[in-house]
N, C-alpha and C positions, 0 to 999 in steps of 0.2 A: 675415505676408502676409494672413492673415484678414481687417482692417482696411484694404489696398490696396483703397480706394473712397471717395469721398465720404460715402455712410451712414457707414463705418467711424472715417472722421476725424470727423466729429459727434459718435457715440459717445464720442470720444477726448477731444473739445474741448466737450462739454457743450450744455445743452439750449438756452444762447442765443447758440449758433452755429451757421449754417449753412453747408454749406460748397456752395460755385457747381460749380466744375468741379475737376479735377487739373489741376495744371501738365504742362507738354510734357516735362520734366526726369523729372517721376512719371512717367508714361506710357509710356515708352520701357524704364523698369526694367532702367536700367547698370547699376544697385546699388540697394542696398535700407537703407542706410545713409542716406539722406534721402529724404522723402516733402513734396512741395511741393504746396499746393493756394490757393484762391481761397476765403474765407468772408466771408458780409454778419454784424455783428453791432452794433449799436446803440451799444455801447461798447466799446472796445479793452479798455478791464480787466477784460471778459466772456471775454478769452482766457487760459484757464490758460500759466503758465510751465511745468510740466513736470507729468509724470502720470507712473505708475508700474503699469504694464501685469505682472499676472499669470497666466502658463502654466501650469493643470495638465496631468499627465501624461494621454496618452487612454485614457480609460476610470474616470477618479479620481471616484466617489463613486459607483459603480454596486455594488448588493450581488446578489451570484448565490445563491438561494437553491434548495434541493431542493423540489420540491412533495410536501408534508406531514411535512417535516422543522422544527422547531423550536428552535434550538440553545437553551439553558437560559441562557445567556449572552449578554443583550438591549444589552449594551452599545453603543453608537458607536466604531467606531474612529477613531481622531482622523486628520484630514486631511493630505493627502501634500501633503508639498512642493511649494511652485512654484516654477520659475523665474520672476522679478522680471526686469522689462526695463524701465531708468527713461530715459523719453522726457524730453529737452529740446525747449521749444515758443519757435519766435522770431518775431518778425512783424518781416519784411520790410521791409517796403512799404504802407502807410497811404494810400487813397483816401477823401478824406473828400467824401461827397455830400448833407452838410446844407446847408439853404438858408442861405446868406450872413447875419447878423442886420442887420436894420436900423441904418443909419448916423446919426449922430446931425449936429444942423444944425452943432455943433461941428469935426465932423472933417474932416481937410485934404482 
């Protein structure tokens, strides 16, 4: 739900996508099992096919330290799991708004 915005879908869909508005389908939030938006991007192969979204847990990589305690033991602890959410991305629907190219004296 983090991502439930337009910023979020950018984020999701990379820096040469922008996305216009949410769909009426997004907005209403039956379910959260599809998320539908509107994005301008120059080329269609500018839109990833799937991303792979990871959750960590709250609070994962904050260290609680004693003020003027030092443990002797400087190590890292290595990083907590996340949960993995792997997004399929589909394009719909294809509005294309480039200018028509010019017709050759050839064409029917």
């Amino acid at each position: 739900m983090q991502f439930w915005s337009a910023d979020g879908a950018e984020e999701i869909l990379g820096n040469r996508v922008r996305a216009d508005r949410l769909d009426n389908r997004t907005l209403e939030r039956d379910h959260t099992k599809t998320f539908a938006c509107w994005v301008w991007t120059n080329d269609v192969a500018n839109i990833p096919t799937r991303h792979t979204l990871g959750v960590l847990p709250r609070g994962a990589g904050r260290v609680e330290e004693m003020e003027g305690f030092f443990p002797p033991d400087r190590r890292v602890a290595p990083p907590p799991a996340t949960a993995d959410y792997e997004m399929l991305i589909q394009v719909d629907r294809v509005e294309d708004w480039a200018p028509p190219s010019p017709r050759s004296s050839h064409s029917g």
